[in-house]
Backbone bond lengths (Angstrom), bond angles and torsions (degrees), N, CA, C in turn:
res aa  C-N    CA-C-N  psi(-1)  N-CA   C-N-CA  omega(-1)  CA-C   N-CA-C  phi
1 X - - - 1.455 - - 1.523 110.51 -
2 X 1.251 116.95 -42.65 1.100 105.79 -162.59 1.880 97.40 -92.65
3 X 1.389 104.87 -13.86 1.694 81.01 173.14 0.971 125.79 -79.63
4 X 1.710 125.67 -12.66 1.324 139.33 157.76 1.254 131.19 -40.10
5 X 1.696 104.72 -48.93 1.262 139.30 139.42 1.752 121.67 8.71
6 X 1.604 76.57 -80.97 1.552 107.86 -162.60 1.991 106.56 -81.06
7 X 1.813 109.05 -23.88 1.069 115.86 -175.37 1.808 107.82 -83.81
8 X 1.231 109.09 -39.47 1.218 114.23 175.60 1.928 117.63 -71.34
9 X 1.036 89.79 0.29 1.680 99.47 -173.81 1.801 106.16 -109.21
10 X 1.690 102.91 -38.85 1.902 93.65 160.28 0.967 117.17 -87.82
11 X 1.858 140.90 11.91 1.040 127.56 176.81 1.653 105.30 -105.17
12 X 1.539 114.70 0.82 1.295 120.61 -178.15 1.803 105.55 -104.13
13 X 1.361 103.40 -19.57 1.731 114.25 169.52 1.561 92.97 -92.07
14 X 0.695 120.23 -107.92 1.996 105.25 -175.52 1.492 123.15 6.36
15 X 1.347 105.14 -53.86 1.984 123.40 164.28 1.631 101.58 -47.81
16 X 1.189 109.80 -70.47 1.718 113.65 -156.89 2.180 103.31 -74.47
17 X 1.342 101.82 -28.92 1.290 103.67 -174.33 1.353 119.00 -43.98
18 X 1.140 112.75 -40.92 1.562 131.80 -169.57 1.219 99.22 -73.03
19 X 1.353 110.18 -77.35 1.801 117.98 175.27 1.794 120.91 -24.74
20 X 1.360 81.59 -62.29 2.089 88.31 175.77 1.561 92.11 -64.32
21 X 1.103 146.69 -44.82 1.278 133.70 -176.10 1.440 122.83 -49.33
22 X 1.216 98.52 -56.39 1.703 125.02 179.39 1.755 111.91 -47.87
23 X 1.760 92.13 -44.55 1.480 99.41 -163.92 1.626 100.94 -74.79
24 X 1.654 101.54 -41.04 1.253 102.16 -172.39 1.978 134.15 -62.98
25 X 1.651 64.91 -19.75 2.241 83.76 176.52 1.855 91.83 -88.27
26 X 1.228 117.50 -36.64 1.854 97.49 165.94 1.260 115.27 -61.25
27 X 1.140 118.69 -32.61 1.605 109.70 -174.89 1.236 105.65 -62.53
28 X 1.404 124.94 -66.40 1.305 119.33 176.79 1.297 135.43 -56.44
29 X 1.182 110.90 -34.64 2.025 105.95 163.81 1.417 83.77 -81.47
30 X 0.908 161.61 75.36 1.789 143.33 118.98 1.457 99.22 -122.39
31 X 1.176 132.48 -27.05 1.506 138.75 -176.00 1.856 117.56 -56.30
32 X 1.681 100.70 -45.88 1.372 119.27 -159.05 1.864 87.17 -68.31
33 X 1.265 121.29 -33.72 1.165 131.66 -144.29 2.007 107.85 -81.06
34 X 1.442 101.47 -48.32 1.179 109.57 149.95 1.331 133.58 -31.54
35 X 1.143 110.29 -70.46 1.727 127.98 175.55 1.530 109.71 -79.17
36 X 1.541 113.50 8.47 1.579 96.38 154.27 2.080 104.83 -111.85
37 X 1.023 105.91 -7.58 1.334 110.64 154.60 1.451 135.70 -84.14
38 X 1.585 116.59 -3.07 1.060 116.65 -173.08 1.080 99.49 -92.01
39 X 2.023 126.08 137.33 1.469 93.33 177.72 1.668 99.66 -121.01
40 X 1.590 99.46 162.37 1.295 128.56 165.64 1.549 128.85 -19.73
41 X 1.444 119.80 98.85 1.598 107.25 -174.82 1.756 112.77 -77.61
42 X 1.269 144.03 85.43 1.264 151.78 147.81 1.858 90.68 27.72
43 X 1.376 102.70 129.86 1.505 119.03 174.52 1.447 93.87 -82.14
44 X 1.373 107.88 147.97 1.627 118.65 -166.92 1.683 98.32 -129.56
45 X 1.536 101.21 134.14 1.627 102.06 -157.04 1.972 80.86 -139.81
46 X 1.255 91.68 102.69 1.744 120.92 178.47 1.895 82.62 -90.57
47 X 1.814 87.64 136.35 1.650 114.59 161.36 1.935 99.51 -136.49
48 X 1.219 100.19 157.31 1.595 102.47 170.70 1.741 88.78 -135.64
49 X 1.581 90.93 125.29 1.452 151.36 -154.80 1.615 92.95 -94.69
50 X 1.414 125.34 138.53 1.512 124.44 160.97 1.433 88.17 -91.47
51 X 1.318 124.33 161.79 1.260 152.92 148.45 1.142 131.93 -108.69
52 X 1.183 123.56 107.94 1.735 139.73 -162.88 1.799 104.49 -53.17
53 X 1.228 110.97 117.66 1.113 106.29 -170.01 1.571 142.32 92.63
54 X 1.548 94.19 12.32 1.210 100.97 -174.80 1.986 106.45 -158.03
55 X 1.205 107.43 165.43 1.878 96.58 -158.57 1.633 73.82 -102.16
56 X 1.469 148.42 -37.90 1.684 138.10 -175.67 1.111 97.35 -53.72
57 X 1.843 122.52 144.55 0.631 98.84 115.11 1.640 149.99 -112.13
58 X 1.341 117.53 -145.44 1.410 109.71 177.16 1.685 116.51 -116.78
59 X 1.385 103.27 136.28 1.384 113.24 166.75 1.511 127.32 -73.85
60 X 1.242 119.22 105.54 1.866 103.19 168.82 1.151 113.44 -106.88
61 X 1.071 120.62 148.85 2.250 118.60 156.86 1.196 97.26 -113.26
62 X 1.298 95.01 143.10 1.821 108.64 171.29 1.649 94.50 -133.17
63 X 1.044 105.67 145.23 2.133 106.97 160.81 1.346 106.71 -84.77
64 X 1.392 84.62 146.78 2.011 94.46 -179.93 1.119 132.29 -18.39
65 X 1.325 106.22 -55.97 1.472 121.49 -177.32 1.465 90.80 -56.22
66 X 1.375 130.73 -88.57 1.804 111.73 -166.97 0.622 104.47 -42.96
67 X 1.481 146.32 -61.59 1.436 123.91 -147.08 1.433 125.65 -61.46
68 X 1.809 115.35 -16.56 0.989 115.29 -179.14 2.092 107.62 -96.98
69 X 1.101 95.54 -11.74 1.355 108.46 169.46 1.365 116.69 -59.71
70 X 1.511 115.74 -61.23 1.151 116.32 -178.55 1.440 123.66 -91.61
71 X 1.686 121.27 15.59 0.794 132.67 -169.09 1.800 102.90 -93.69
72 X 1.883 107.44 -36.62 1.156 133.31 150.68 1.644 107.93 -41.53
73 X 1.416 122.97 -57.84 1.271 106.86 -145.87 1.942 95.75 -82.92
74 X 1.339 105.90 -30.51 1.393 105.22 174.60 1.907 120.02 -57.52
75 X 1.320 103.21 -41.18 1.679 86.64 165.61 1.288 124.28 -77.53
76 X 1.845 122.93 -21.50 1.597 110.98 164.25 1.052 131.85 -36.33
77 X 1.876 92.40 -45.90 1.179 104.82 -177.42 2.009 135.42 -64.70
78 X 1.513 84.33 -25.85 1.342 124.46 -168.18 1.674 91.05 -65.12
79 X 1.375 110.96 -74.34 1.583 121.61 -176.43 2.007 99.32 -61.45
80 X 0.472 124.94 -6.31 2.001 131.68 174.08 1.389 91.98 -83.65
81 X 1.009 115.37 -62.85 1.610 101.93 -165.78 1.595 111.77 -63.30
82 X 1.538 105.62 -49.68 1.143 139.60 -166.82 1.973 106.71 -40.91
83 X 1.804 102.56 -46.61 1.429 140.40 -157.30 1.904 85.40 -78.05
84 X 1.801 99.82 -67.35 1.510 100.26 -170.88 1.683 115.08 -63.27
85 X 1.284 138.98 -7.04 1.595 132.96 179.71 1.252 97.51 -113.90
86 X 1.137 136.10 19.65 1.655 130.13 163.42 1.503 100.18 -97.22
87 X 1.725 123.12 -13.06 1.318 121.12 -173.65 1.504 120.36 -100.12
């Protein structure tokens, strides 16, 4: 009885071994796949701003990308002015 036991119990671990195996090697190639689809939330780079006219000031965040955008458009602007009072 009891070696029956013991035979009917590795032939039911032998059965499932594979399976948890199988599932477990899907889990992992399906995992990587996720996290190359997940995408990236933009790092957010907060400055607090005086505001003309007022003793608060103000907080903005911009993500990188603007901030370096408009960081551009502020010296165009800078050399524009700069260009028109030299004339």
């Amino acid at each position: 009885m009891f070696l029956s036991a013991m035979l009917a119990a590795t032939v039911l671990m032998a059965d499932t071994t594979p399976a948890a195996a199988a599932s477990t090697t899907a889990k992992t190639a399906e995992a990587p796949a996720p996290a190359a689809k997940k995408t990236e939330k933009p790092k957010l780079i907060c400055k607090t701003e005086s505001v003309t006219g007022s003793m608060m000031p103000k907080k903005t965040c911009y993500s990188s990308d603007d901030l370096a955008q408009r960081q551009q458009e502020e010296r165009q602007n800078l050399e524009r002015i700069q260009t028109l009072s030299n004339h």
